[in-house]
Structures are given as C-alpha cells and as structure tokens.
HTML snippet that shows the backbone in 3Dmol.js (N, CA, C, O; Angstrom):
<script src="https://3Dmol.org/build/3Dmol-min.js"></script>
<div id="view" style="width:600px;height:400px;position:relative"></div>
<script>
const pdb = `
ATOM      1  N   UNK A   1      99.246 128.831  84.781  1.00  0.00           N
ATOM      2  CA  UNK A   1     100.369 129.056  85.662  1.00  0.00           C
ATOM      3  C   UNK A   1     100.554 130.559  85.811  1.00  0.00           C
ATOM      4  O   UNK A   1     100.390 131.276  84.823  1.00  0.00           O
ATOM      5  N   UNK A   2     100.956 131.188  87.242  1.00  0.00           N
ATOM      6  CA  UNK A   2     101.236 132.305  87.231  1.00  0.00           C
ATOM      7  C   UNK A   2     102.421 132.806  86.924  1.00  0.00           C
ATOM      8  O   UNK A   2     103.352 132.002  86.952  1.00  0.00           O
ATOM      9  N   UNK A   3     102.635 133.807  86.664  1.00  0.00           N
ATOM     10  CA  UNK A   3     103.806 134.326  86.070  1.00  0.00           C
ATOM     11  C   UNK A   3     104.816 134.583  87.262  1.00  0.00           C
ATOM     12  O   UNK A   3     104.573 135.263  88.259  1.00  0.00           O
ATOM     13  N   UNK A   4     106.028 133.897  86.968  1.00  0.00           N
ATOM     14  CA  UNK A   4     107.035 134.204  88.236  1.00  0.00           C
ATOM     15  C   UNK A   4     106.794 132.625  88.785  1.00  0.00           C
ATOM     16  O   UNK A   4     107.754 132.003  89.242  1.00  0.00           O
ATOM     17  N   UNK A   5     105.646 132.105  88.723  1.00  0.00           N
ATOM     18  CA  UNK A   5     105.584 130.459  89.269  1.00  0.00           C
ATOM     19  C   UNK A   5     106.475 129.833  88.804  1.00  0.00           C
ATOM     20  O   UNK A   5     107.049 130.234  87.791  1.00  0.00           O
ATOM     21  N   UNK A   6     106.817 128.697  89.421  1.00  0.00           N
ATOM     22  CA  UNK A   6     108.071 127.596  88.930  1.00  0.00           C
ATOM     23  C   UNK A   6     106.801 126.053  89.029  1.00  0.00           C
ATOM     24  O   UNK A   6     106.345 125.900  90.162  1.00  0.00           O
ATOM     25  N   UNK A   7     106.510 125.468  88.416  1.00  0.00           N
ATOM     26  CA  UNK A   7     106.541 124.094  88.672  1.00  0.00           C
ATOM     27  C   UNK A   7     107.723 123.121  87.920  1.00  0.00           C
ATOM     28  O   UNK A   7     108.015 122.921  86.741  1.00  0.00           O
ATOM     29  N   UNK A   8     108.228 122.644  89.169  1.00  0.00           N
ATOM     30  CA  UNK A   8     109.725 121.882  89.363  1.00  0.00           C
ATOM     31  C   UNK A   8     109.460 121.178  88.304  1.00  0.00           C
ATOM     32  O   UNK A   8     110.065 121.508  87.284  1.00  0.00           O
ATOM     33  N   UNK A   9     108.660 120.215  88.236  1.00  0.00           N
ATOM     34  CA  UNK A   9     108.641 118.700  87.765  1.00  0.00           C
ATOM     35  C   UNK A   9     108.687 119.258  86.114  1.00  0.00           C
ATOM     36  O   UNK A   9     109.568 118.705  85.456  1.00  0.00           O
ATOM     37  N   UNK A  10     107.993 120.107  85.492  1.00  0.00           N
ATOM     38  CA  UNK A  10     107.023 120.258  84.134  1.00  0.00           C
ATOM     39  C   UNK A  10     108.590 121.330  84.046  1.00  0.00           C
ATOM     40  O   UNK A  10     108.908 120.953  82.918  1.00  0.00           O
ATOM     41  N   UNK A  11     109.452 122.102  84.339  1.00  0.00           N
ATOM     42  CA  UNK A  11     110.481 122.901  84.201  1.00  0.00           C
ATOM     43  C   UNK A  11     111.731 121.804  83.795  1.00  0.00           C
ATOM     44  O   UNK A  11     112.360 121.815  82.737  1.00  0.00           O
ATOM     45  N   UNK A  12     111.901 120.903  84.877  1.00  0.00           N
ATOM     46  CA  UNK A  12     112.697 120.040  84.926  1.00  0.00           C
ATOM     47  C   UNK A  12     112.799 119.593  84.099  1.00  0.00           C
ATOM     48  O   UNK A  12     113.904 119.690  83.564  1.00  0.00           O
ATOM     49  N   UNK A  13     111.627 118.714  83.346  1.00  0.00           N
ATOM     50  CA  UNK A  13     111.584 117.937  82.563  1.00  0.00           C
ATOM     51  C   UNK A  13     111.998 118.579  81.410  1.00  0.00           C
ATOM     52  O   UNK A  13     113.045 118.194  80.891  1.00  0.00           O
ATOM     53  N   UNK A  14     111.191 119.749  80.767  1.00  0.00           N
ATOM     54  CA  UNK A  14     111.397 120.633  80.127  1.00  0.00           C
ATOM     55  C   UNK A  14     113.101 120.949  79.169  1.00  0.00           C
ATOM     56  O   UNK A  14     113.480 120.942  77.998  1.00  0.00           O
ATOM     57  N   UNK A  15     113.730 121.210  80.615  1.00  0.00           N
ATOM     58  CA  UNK A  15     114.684 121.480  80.232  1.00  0.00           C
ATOM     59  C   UNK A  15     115.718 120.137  79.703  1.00  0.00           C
ATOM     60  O   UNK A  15     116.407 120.065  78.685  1.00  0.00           O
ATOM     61  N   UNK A  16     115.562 119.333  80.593  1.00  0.00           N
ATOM     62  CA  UNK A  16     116.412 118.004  80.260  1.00  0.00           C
ATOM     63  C   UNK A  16     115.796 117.506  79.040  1.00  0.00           C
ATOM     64  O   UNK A  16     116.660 117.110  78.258  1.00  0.00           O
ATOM     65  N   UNK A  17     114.842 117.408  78.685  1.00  0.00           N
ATOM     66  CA  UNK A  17     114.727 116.951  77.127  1.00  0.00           C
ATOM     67  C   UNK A  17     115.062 117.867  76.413  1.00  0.00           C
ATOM     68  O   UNK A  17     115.647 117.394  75.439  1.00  0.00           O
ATOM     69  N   UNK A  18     114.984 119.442  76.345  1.00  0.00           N
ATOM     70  CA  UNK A  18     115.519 120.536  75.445  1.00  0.00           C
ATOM     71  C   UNK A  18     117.057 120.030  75.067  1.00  0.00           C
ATOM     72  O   UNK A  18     117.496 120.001  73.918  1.00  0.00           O
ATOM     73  N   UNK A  19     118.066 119.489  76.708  1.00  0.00           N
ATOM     74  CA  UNK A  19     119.175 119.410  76.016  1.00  0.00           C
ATOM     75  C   UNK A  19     119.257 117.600  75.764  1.00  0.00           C
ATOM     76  O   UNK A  19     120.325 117.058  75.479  1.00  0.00           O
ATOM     77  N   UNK A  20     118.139 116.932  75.901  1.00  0.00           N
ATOM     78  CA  UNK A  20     118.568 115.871  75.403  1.00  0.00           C
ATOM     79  C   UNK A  20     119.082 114.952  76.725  1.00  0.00           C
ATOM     80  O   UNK A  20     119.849 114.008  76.539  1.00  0.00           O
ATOM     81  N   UNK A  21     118.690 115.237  77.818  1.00  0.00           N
ATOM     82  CA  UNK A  21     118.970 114.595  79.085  1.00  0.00           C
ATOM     83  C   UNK A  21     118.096 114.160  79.830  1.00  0.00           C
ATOM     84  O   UNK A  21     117.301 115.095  79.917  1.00  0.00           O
ATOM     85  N   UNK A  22     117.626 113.110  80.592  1.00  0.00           N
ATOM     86  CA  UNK A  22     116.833 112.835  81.049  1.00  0.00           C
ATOM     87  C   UNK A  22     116.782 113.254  82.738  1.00  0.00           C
ATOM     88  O   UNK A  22     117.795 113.319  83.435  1.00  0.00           O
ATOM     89  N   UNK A  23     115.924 113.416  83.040  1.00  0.00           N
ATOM     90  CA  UNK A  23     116.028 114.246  84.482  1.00  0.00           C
ATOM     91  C   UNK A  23     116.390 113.097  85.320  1.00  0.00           C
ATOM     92  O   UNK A  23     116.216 111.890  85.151  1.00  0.00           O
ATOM     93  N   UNK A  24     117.167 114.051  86.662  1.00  0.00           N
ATOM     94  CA  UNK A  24     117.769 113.130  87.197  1.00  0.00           C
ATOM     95  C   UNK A  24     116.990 112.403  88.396  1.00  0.00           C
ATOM     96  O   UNK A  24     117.503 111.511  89.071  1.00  0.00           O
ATOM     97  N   UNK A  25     115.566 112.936  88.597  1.00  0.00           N
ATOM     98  CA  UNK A  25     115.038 112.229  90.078  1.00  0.00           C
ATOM     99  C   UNK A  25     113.900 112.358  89.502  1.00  0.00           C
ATOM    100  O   UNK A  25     113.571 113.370  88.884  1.00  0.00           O
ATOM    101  N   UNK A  26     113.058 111.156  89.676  1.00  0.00           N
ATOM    102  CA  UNK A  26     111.775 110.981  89.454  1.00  0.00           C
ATOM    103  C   UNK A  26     110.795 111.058  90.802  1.00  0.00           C
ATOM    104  O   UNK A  26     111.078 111.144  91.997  1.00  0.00           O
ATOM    105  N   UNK A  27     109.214 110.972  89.925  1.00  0.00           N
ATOM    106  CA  UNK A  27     108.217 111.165  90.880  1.00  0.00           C
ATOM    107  C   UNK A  27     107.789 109.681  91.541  1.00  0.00           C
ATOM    108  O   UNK A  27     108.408 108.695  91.141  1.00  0.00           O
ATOM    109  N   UNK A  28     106.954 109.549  92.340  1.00  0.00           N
ATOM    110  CA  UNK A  28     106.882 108.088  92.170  1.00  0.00           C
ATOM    111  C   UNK A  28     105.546 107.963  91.226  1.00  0.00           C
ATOM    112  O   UNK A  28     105.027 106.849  91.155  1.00  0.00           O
ATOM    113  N   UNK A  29     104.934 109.110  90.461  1.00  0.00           N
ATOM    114  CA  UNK A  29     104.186 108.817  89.361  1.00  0.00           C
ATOM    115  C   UNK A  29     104.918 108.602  88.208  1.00  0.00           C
ATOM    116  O   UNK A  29     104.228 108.176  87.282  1.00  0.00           O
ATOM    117  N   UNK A  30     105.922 108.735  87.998  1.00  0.00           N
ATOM    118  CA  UNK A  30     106.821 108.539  86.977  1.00  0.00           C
ATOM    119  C   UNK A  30     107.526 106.746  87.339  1.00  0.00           C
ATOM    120  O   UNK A  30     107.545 105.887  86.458  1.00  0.00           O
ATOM    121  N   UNK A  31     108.020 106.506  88.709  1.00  0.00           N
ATOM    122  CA  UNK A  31     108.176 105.490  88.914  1.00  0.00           C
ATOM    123  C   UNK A  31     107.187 104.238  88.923  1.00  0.00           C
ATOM    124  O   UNK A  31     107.654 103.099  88.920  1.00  0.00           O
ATOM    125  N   UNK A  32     105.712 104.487  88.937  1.00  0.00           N
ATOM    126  CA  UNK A  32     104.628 103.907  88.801  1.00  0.00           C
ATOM    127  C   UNK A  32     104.728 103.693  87.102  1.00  0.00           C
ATOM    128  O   UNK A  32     104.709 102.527  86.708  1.00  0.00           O
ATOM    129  N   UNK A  33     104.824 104.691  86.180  1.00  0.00           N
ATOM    130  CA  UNK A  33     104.580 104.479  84.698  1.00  0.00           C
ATOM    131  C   UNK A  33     105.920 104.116  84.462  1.00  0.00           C
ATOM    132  O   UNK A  33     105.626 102.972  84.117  1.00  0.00           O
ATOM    133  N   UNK A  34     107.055 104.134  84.368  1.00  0.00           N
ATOM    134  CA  UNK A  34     107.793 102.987  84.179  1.00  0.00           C
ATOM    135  C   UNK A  34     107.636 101.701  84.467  1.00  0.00           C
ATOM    136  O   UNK A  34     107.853 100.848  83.606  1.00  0.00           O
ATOM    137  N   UNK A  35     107.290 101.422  85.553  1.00  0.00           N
ATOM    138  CA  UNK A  35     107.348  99.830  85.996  1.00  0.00           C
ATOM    139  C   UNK A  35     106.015  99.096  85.766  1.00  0.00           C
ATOM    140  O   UNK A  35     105.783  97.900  85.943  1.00  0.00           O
ATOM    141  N   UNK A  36     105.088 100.187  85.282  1.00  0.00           N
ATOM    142  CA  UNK A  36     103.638  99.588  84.975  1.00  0.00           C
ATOM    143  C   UNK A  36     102.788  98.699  86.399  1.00  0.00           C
ATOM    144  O   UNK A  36     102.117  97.667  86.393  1.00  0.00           O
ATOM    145  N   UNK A  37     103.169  99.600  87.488  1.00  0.00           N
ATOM    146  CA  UNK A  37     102.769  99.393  89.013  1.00  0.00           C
ATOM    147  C   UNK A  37     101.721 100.359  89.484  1.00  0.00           C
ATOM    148  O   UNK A  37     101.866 101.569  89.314  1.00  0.00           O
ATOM    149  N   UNK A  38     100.915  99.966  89.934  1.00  0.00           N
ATOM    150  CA  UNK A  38     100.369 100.958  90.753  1.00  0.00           C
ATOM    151  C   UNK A  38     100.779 102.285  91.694  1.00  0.00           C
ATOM    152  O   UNK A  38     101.918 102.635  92.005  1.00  0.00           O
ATOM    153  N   UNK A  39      99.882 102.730  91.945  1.00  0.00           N
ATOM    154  CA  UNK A  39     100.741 104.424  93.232  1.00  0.00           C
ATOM    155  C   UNK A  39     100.896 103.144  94.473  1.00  0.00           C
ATOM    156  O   UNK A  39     102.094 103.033  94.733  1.00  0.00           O
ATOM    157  N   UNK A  40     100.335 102.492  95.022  1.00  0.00           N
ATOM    158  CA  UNK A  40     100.763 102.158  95.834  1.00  0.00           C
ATOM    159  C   UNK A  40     101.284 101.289  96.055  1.00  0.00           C
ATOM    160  O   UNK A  40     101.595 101.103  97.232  1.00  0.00           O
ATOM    161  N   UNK A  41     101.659 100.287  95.022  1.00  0.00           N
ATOM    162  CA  UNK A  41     103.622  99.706  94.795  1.00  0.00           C
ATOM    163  C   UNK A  41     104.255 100.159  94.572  1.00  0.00           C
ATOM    164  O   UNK A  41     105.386  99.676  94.637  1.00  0.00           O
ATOM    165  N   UNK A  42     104.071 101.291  94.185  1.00  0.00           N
ATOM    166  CA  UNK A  42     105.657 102.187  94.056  1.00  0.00           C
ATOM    167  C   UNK A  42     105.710 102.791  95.156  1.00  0.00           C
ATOM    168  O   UNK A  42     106.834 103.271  95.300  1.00  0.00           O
ATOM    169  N   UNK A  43     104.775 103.086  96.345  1.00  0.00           N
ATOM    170  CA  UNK A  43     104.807 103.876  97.638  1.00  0.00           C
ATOM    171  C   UNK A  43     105.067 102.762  98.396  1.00  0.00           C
ATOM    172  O   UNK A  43     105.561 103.056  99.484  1.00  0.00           O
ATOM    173  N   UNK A  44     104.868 101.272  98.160  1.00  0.00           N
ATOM    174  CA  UNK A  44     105.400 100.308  99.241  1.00  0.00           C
ATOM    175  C   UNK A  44     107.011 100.144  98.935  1.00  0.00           C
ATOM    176  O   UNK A  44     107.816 100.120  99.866  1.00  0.00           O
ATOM    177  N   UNK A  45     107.417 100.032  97.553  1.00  0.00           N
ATOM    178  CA  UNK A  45     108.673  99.780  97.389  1.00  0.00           C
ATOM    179  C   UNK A  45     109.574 100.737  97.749  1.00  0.00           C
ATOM    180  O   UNK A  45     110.766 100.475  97.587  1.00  0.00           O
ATOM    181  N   UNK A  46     109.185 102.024  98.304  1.00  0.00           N
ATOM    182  CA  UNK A  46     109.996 103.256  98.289  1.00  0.00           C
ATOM    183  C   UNK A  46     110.464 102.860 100.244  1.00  0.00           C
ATOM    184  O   UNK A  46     111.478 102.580 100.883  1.00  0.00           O
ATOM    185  N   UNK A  47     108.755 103.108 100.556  1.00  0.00           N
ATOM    186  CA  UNK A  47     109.084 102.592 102.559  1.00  0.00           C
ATOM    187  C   UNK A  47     109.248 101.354 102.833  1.00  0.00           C
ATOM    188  O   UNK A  47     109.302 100.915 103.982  1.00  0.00           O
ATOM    189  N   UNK A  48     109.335 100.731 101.881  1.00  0.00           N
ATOM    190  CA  UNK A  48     110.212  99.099 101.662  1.00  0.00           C
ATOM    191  C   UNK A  48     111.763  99.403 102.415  1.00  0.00           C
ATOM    192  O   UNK A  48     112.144  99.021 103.521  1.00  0.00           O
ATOM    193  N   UNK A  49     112.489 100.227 101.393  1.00  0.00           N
ATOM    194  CA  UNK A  49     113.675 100.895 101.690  1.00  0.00           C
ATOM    195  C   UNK A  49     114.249  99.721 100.540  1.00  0.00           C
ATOM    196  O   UNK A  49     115.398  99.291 100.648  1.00  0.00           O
ATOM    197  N   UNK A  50     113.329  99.251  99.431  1.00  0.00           N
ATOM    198  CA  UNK A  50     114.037  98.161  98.348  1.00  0.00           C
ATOM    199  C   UNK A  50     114.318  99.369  97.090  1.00  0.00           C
ATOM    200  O   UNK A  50     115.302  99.357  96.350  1.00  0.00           O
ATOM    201  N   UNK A  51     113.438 100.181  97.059  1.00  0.00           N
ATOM    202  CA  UNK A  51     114.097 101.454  95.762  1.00  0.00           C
ATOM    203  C   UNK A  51     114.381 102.341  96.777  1.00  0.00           C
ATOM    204  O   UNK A  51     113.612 102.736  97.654  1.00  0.00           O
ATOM    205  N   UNK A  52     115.423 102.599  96.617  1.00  0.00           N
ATOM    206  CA  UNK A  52     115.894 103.796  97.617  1.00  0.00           C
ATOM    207  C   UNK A  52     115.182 105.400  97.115  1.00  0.00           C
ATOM    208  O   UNK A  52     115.292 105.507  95.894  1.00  0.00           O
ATOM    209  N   UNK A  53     114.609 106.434  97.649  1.00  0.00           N
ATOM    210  CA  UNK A  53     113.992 106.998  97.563  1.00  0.00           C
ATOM    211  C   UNK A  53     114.832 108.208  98.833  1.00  0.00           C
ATOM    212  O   UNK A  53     115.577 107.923  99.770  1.00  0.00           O
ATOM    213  N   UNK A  54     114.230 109.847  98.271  1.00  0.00           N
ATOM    214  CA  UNK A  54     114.448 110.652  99.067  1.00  0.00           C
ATOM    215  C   UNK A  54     113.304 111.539  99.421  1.00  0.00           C
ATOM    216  O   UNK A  54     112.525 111.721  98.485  1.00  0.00           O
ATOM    217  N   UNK A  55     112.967 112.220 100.699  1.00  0.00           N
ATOM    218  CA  UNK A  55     111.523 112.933 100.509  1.00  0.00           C
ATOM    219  C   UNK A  55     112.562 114.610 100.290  1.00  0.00           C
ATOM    220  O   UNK A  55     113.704 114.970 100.578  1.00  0.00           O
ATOM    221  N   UNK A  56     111.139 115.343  99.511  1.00  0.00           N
ATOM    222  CA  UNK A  56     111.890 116.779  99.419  1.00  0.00           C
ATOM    223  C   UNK A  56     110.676 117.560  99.354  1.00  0.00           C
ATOM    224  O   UNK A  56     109.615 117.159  98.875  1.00  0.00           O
ATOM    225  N   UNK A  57     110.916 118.850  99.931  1.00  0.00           N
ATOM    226  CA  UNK A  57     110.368 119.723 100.060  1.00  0.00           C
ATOM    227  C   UNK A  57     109.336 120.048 101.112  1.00  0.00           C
ATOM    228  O   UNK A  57     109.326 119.211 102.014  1.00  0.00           O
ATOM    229  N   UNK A  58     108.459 121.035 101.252  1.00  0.00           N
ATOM    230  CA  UNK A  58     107.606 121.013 103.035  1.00  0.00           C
ATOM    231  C   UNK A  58     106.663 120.380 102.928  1.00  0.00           C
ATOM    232  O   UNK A  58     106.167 120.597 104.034  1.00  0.00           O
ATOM    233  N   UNK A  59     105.697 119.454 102.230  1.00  0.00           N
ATOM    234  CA  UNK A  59     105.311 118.285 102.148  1.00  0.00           C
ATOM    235  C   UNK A  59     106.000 117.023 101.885  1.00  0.00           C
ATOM    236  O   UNK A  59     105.281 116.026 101.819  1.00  0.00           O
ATOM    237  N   UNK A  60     107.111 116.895 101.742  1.00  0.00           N
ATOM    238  CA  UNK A  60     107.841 115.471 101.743  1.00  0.00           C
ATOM    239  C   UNK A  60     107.677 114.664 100.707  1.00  0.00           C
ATOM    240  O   UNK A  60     107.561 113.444 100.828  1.00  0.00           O
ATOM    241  N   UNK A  61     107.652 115.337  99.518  1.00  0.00           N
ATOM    242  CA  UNK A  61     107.764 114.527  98.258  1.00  0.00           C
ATOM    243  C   UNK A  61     108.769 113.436  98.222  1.00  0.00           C
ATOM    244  O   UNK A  61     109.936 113.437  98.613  1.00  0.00           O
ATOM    245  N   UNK A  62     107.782 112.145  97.451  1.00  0.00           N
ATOM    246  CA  UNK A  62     109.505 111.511  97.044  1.00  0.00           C
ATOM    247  C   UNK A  62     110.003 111.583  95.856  1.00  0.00           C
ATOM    248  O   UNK A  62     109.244 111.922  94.948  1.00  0.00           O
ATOM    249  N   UNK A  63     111.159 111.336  95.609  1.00  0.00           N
ATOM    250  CA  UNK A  63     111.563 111.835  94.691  1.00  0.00           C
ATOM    251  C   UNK A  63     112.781 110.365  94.162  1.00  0.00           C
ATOM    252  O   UNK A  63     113.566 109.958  95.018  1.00  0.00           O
ATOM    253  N   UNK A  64     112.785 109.989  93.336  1.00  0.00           N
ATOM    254  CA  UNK A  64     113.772 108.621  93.229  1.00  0.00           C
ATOM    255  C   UNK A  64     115.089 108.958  92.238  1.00  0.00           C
ATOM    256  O   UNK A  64     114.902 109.853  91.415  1.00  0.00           O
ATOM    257  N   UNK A  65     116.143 108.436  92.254  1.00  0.00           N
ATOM    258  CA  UNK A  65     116.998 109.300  91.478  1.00  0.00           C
ATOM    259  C   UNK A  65     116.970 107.771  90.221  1.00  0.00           C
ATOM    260  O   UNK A  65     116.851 106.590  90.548  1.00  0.00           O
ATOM    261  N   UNK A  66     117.104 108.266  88.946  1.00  0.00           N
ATOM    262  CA  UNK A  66     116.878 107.590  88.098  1.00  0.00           C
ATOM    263  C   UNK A  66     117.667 106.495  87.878  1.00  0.00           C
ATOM    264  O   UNK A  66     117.385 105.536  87.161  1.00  0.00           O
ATOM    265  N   UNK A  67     118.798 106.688  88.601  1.00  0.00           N
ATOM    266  CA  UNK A  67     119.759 105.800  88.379  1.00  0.00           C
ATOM    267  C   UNK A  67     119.389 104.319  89.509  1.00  0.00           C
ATOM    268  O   UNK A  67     119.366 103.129  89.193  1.00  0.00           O
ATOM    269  N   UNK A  68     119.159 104.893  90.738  1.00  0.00           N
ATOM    270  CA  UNK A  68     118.115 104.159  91.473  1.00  0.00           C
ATOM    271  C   UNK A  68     117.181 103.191  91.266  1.00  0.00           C
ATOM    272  O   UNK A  68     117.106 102.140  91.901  1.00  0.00           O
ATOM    273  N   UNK A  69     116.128 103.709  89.958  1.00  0.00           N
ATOM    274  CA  UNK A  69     115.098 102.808  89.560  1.00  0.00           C
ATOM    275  C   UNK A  69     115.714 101.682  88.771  1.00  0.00           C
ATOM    276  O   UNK A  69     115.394 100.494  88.732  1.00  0.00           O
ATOM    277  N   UNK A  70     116.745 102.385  88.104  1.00  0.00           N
ATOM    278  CA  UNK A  70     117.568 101.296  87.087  1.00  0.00           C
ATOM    279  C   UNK A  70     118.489 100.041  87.906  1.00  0.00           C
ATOM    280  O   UNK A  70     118.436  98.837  87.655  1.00  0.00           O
ATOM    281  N   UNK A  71     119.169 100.589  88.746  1.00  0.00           N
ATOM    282  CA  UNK A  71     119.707  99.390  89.534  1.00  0.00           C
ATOM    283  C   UNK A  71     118.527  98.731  90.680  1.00  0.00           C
ATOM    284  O   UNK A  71     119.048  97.828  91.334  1.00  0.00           O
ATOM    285  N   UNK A  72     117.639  98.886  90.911  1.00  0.00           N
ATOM    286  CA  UNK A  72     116.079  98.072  91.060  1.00  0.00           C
ATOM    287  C   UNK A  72     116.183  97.023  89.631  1.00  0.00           C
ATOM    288  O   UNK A  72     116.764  95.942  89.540  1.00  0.00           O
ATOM    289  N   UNK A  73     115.570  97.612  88.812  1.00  0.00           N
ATOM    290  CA  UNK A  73     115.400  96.962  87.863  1.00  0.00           C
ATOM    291  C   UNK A  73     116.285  95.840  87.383  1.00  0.00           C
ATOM    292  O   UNK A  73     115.804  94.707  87.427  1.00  0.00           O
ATOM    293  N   UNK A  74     117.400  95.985  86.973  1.00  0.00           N
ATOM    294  CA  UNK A  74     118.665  95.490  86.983  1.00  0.00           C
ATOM    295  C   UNK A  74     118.872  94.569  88.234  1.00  0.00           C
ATOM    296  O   UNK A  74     119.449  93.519  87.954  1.00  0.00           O
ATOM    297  N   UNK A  75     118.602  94.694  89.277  1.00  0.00           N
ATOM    298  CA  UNK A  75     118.053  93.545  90.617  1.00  0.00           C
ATOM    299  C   UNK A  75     117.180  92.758  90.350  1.00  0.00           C
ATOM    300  O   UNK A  75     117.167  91.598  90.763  1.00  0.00           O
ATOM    301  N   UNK A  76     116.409  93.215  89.696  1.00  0.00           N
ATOM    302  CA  UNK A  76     115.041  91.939  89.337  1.00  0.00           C
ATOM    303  C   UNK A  76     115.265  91.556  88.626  1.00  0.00           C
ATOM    304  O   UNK A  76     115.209  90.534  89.309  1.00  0.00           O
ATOM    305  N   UNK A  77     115.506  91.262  87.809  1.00  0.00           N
ATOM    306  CA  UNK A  77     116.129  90.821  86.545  1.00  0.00           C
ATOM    307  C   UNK A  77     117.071  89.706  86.634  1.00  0.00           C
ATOM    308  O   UNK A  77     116.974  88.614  86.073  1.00  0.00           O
ATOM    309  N   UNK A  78     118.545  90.371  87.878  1.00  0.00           N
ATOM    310  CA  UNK A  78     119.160  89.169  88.224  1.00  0.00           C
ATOM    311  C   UNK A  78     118.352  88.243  89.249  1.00  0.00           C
ATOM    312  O   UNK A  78     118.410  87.030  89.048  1.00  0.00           O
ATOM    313  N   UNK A  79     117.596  88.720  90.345  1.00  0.00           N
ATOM    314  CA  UNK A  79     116.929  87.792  90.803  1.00  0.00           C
ATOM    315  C   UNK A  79     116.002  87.038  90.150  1.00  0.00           C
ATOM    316  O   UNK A  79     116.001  85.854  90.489  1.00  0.00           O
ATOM    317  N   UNK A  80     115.210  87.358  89.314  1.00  0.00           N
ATOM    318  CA  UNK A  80     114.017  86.428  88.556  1.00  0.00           C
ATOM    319  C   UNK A  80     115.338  85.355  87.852  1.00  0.00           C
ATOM    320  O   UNK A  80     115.095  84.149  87.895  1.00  0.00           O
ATOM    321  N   UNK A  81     116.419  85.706  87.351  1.00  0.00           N
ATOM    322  CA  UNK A  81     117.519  84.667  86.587  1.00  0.00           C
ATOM    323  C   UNK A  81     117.562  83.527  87.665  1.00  0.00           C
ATOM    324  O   UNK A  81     117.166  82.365  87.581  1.00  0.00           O
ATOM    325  N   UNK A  82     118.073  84.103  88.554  1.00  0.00           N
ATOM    326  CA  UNK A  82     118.616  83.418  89.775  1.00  0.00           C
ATOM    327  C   UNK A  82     117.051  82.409  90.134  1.00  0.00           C
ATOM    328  O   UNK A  82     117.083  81.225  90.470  1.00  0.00           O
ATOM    329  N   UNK A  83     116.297  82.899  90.028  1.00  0.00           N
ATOM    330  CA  UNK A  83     115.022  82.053  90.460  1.00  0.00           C
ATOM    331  C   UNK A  83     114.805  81.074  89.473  1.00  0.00           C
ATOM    332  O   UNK A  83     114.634  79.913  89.845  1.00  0.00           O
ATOM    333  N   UNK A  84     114.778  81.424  87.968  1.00  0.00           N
ATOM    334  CA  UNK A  84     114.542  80.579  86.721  1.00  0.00           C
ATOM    335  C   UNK A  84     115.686  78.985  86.874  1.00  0.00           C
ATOM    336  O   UNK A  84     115.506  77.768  86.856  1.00  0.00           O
ATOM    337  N   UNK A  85     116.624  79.738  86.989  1.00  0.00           N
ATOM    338  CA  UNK A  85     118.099  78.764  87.255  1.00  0.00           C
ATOM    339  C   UNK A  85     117.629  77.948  88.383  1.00  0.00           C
ATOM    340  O   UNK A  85     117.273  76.818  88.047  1.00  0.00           O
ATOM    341  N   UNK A  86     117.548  78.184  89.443  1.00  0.00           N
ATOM    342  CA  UNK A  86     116.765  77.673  90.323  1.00  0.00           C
ATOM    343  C   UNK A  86     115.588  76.211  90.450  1.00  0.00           C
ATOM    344  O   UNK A  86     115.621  75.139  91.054  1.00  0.00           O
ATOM    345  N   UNK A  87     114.658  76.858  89.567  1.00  0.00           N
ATOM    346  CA  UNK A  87     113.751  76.082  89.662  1.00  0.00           C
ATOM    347  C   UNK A  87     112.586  76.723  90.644  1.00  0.00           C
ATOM    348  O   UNK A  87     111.609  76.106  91.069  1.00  0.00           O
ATOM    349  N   UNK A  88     112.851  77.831  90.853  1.00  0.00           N
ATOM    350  CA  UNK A  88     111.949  77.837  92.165  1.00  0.00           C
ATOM    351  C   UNK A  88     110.773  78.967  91.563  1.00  0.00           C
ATOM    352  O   UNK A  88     109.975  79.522  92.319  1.00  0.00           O
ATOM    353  N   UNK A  89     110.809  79.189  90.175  1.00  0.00           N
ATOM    354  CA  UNK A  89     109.978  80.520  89.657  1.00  0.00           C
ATOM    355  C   UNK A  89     108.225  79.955  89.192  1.00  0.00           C
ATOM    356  O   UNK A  89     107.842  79.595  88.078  1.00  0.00           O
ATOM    357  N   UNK A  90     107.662  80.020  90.099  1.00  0.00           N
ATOM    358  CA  UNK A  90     105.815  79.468  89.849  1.00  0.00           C
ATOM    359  C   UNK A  90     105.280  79.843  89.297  1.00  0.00           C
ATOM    360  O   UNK A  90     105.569  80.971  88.898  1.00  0.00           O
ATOM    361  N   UNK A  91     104.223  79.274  88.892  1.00  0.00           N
ATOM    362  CA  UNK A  91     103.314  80.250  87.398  1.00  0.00           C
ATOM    363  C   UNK A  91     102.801  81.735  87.403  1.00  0.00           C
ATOM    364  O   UNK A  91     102.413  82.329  86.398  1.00  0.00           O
ATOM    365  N   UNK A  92     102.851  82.243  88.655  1.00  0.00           N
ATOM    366  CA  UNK A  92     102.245  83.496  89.261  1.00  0.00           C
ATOM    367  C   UNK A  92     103.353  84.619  88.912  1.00  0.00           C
ATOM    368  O   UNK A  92     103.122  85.815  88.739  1.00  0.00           O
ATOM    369  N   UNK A  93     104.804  83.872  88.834  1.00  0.00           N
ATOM    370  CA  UNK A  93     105.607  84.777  88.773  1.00  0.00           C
ATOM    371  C   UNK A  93     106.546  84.856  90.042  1.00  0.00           C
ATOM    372  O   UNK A  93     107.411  85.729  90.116  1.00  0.00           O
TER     373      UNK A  93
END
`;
const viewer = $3Dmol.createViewer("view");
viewer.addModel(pdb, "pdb");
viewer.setStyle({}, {cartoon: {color: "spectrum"}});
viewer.zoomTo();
viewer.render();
</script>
C-alpha cells in the first residue's frame, strides 16, 4: 500500500474491531461469506431488491448495511417457519 493510500474496506474494518464494533456496511463478498452463497446470489439478491443494497463510489460498489443482511435473514427464517407449519417445505428445501 502506498503511503497516504486509504483502502476503505481493510481501514474500516480495522478500526471497528479495534473498538469492538462491527462495521456498518458490508461487501457483497462479505455478504456471500456470511450466507455461504455464491458472488452471484448475493449479486441476484441485491438487484432482486430482496436485500436491500446501496451502490457507492465511481464504480458503483455495493455495499449492504449490516443491519439489512440481518433482517433478510430474520425473513427467512420466518418464512421457512411459515413454510414448515404449512406443510408446503420439499426435500430440496
């Protein structure tokens, strides 16, 4: 890295674990290794508009806010219930 360089992501992170905080917007490579999905289920679920997602910067990163992935998650969860209760949940999942 050059001196005076910033990389956001490796700074970010950096700092929020120094104080013990977890950063507040993820990558969707970070959203891929949480959910144990591929890059491109986490790039369908983002232009899904089902994880809400923001692009940033002059290439258009996305960027997911963490709280975001969690109420996803927290959605599937009640829906797979709702499906089990149901009856309607098939061996595939």
């Amino acid at each position: 890295m050059v001196a005076g360089s910033v990389d956001d992501g490796f700074w970010a992170r950096s700092a929020c674990q120094t104080q013990g905080m977890a950063p507040r917007f993820l990558t969707l490579a970070d959203v891929k290794e949480a959910l144990n999905i591929s890059a491109a289920q986490a790039y369908a679920l983002v232009r899904s508009g089902e994880l809400p997602a923001i692009q940033v910067g002059g290439r258009g990163q996305w960027r997911v806010e963490a709280t975001a992935l969690e109420d996803y998650i927290q959605r599937m969860y009640a829906q797979t219930r709702a499906r089990i209760d149901a009856g309607t949940l098939d061996e595939r999942g």
